[in-house]
C-alpha positions as CSV (number, residue, x, y, z in Angstrom):
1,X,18.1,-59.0,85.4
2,X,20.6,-60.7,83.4
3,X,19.8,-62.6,79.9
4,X,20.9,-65.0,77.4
5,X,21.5,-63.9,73.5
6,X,21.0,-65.6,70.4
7,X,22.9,-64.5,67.3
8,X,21.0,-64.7,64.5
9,X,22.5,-65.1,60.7
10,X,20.2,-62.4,59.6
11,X,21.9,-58.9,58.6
12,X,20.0,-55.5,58.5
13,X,16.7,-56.5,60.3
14,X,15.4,-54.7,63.4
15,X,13.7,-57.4,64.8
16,X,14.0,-61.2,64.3
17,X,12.1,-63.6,61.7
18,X,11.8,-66.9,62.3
19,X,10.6,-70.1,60.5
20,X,7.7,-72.0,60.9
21,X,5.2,-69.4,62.5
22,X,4.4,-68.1,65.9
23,X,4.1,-71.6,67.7
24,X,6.6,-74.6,67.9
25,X,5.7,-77.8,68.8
26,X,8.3,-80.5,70.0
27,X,7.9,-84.2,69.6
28,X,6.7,-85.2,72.9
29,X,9.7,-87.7,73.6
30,X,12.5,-87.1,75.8
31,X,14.5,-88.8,73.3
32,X,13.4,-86.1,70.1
33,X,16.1,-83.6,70.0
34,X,15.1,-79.9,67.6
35,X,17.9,-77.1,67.5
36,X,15.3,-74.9,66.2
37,X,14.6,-74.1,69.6
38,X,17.9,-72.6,69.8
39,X,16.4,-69.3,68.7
40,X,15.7,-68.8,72.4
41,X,17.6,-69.4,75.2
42,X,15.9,-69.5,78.6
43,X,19.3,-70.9,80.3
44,X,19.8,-69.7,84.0
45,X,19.6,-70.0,88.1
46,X,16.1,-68.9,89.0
47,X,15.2,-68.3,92.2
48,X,12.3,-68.2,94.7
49,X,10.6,-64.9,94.4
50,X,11.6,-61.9,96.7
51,X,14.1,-64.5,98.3
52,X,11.8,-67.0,99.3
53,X,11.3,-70.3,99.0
54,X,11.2,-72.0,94.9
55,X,8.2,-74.6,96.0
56,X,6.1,-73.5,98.4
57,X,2.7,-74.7,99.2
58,X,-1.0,-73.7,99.1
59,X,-1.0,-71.5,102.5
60,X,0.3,-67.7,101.1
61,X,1.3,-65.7,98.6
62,X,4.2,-67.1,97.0
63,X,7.3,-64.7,97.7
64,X,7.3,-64.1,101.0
65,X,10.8,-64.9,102.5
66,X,11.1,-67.4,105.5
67,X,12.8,-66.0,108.7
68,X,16.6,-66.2,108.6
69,X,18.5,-67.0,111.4
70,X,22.3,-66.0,111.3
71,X,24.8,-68.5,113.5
72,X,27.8,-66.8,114.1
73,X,31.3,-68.5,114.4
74,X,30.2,-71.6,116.3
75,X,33.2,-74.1,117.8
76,X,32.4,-77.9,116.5
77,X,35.9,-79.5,117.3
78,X,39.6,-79.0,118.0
79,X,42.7,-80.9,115.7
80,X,45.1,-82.8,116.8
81,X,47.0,-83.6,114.0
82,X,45.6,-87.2,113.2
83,X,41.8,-86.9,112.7
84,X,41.0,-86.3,109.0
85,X,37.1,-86.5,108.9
86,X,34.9,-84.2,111.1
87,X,31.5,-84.4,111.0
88,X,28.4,-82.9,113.1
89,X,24.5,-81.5,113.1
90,X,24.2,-77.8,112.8
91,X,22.5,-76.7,115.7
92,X,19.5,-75.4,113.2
93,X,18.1,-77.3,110.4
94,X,16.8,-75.6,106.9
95,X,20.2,-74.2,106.3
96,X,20.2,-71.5,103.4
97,X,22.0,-73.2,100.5
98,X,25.5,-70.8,100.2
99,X,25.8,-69.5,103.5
100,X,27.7,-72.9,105.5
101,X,30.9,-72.6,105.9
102,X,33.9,-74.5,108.4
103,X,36.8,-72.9,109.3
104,X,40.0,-74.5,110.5
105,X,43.1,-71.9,110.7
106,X,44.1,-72.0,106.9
107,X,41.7,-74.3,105.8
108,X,38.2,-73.7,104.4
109,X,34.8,-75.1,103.1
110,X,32.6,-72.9,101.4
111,X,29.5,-73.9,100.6
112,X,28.5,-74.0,96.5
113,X,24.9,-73.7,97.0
114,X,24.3,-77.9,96.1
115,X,25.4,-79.2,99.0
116,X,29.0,-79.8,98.5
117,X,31.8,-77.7,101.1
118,X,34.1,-77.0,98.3
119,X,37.2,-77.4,99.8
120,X,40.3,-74.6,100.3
121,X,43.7,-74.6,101.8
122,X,46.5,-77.8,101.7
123,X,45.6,-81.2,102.4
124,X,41.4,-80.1,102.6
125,X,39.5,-82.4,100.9
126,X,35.8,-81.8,99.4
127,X,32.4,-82.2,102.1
128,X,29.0,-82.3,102.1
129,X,26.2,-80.4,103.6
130,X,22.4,-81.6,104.1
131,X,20.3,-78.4,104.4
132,X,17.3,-79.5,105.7
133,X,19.1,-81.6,108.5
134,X,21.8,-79.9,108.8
135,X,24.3,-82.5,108.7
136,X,27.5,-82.0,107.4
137,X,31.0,-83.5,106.9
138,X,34.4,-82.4,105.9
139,X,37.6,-84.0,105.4
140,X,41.6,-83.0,106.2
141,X,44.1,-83.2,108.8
142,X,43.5,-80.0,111.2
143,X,46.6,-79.4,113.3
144,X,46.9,-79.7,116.8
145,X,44.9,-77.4,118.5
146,X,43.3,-75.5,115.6
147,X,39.7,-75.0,116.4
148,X,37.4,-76.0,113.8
149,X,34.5,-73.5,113.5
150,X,31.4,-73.3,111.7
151,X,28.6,-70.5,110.4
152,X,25.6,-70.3,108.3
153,X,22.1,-69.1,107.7
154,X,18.9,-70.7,108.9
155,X,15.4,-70.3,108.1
156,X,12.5,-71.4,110.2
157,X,9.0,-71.5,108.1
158,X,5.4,-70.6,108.5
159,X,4.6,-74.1,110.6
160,X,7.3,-73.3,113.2
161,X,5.9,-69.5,113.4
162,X,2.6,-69.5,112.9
163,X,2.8,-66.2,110.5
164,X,1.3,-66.1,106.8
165,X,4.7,-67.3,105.2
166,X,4.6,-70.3,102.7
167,X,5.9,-73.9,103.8
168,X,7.7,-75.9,101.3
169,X,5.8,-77.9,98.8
170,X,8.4,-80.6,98.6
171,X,8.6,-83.5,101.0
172,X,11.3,-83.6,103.2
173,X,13.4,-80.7,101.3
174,X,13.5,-77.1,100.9
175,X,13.9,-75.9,97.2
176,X,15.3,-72.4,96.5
177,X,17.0,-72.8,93.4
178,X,16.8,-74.4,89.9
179,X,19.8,-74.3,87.3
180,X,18.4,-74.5,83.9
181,X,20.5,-75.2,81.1
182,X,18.4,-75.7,77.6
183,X,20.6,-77.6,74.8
184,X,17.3,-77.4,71.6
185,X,14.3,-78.2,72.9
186,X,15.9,-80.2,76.2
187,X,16.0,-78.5,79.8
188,X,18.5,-79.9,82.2
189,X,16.9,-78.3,85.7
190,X,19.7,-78.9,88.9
191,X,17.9,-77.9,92.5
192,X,20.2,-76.8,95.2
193,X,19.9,-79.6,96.7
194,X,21.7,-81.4,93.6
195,X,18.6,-83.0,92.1
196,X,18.4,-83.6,88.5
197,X,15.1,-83.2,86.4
198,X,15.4,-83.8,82.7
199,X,12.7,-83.3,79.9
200,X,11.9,-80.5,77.2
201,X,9.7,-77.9,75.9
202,X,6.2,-79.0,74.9
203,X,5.9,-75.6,72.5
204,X,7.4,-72.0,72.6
205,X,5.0,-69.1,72.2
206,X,5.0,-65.6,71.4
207,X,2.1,-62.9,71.4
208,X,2.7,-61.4,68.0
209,X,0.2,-63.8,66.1
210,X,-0.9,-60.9,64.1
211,X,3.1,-60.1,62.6
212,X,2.7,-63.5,61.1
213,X,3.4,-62.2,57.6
214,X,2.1,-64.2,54.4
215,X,5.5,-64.9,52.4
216,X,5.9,-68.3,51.1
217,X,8.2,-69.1,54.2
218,X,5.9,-68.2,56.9
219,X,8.0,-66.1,58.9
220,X,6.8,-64.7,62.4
221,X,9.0,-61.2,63.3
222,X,10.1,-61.5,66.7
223,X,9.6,-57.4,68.0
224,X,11.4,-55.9,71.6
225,X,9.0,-56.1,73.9
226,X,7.5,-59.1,72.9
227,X,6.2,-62.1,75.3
228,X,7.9,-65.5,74.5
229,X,6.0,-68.5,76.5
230,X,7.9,-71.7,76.5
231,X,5.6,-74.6,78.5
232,X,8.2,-77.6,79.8
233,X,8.1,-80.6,81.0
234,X,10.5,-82.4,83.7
235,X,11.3,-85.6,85.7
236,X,13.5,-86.6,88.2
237,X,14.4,-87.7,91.7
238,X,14.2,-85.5,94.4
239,X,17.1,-85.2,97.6
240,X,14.1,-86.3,99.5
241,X,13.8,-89.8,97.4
242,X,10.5,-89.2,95.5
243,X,10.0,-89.4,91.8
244,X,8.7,-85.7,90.7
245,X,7.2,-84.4,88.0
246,X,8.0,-80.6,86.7
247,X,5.4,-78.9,84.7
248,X,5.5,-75.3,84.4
249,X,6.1,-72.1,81.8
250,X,9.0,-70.0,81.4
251,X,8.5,-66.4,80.3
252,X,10.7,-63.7,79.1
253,X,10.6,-60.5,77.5
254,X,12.4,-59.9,73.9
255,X,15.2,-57.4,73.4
256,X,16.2,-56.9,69.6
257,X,19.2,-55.1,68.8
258,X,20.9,-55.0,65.4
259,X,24.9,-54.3,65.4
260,X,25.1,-51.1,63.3
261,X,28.3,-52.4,62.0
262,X,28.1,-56.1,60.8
263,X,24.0,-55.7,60.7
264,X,23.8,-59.6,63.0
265,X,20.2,-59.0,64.8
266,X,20.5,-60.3,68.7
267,X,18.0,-61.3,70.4
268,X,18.2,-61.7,74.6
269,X,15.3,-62.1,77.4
270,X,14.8,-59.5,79.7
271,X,12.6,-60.5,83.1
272,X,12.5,-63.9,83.0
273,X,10.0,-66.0,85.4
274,X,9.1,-69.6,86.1
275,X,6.0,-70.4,86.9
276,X,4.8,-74.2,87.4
277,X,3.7,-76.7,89.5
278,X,5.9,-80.0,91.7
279,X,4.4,-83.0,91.7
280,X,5.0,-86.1,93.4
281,X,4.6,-89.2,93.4
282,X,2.7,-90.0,96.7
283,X,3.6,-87.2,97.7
284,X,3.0,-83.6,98.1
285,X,1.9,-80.6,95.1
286,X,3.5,-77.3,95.7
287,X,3.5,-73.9,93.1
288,X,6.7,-72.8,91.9
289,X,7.1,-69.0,91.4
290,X,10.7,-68.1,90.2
291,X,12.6,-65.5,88.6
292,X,15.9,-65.5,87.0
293,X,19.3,-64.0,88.1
């Protein structure tokens, strides 16, 4: 898997000491920024587990992929040199965030993974896909009598087939995807559908307790192979309209390596996970199992 890196300013060191002991503790407000979080960088796109679903419910395993159903090139409409906006239902809903695309001769729409047909070839203009519904919209002049096409990737779930796969645990939405970006002790998480959820770590963790030495600084050494634990806590609005509530642990394994040359220690995370539960507001409580790209 791929990780971040933090440079430290230490020289010489096979392993990384930081400040303030094994635990830190952030100042419970959204509003309380601390860059000494910034020894640690959980940033990324995690993913559901095995290809599945992000949030699933309480009925399997989490993991377990839904069925995918491929569409190939399907015919939606035909230009004629004065329409600009074409719109229409995919004939399956719970379209696999990535895979939509419309084709019109030497214009494209490729879908980003957040909903939006990102737009390709002259005068296209930017569209938008809804997964679950399948409805979708693009915008540009197709010439007379250049078909317009589209394809994608469907999944049905465990209440359409009656097999052991997991459902979604979000109303209304499936989630697949959440881009973290941590700035300090802040996590910015973006679903695929293009919801936002903002908030911060409550502490960051590590399992090396006992390699809290006894200097007058306090330093805990941070060894490869270690555990770091980071607990979070988000909020937001989801595609679906409902206020959620994010609380979950991140988890990733340290990798130390000192530059033989100019002796900077680096530290990255190997095998990151998400772990957590969704929670919304009159609503519906899924699990969310995750791993990082």
């Amino acid at each position: 898997m791929k990780s971040n890196s933090w440079v430290s300013a230490a020289t010489g060191l096979a392993a990384i000491a930081l400040v303030a002991g094994c635990e830190w503790q952030s100042g419970g407000s959204a509003e309380h920024f601390s860059d000494r979080y910034n020894w640690v960088n959980f940033s990324g796109v995690y993913r559901g587990v095995n290809g599945g679903l992000l949030v699933t419910d309480y009925t399997a395993l989490p993991g377990a992929s839904d069925i995918t159903n491929t569409t190939a090139r399907q015919l939606v409409a035909t230009g004629d040199g004065v329409t600009a906006i074409f719109t229409g239902v995919a004939g399956r809903g719970n379209i696999v965030p990535g895979t939509f695309v419309v084709e019109a001769g030497d214009m494209y729409w490729l879908d980003n993974g957040s909903g939006t047909l990102v737009a390709s070839g002259l005068g296209a203009i930017n569209g938008r896909i809804v997964y679950d519904t399948g409805a979708w919209m693009v915008r540009g002049v197709v010439p007379a009598g250049v078909k317009v096409v589209i394809r994608y990737a469907s999944t049905t779930d465990a209440t359409q087939t009656g097999t052991n796969r997991p459902g979604s645990g979000a109303s209304g939405i499936r989630i697949y995807s959440f881009s973290l970006t941590q700035e300090g002790n802040r996590i910015t998480i973006v679903d695929n559908n293009g919801s936002v959820y903002t908030g911060e770590f409550g502490s960051i963790t590590t399992n090396t307790g006992a390699n809290r030495t006894t200097a007058l600084n306090e330093q805990t050494t941070i060894l490869s192979g270690d555990a770091v634990i980071a607990q979070f806590n988000v909020k937001g609005v989801s595609a679906a309209g409902k206020n959620v509530r994010i609380t979950g642990v991140l988890q990733g394994t340290a990798v130390v390596n000192v530059d033989q040359i100019t002796g900077v220690s680096t530290l990255t995370l190997s095998d990151r996970r998400m772990t957590g539960t969704w929670i919304e507001e009159k609503g519906r409580t899924g699990d969310i199992n995750g791993a990082a790209d």
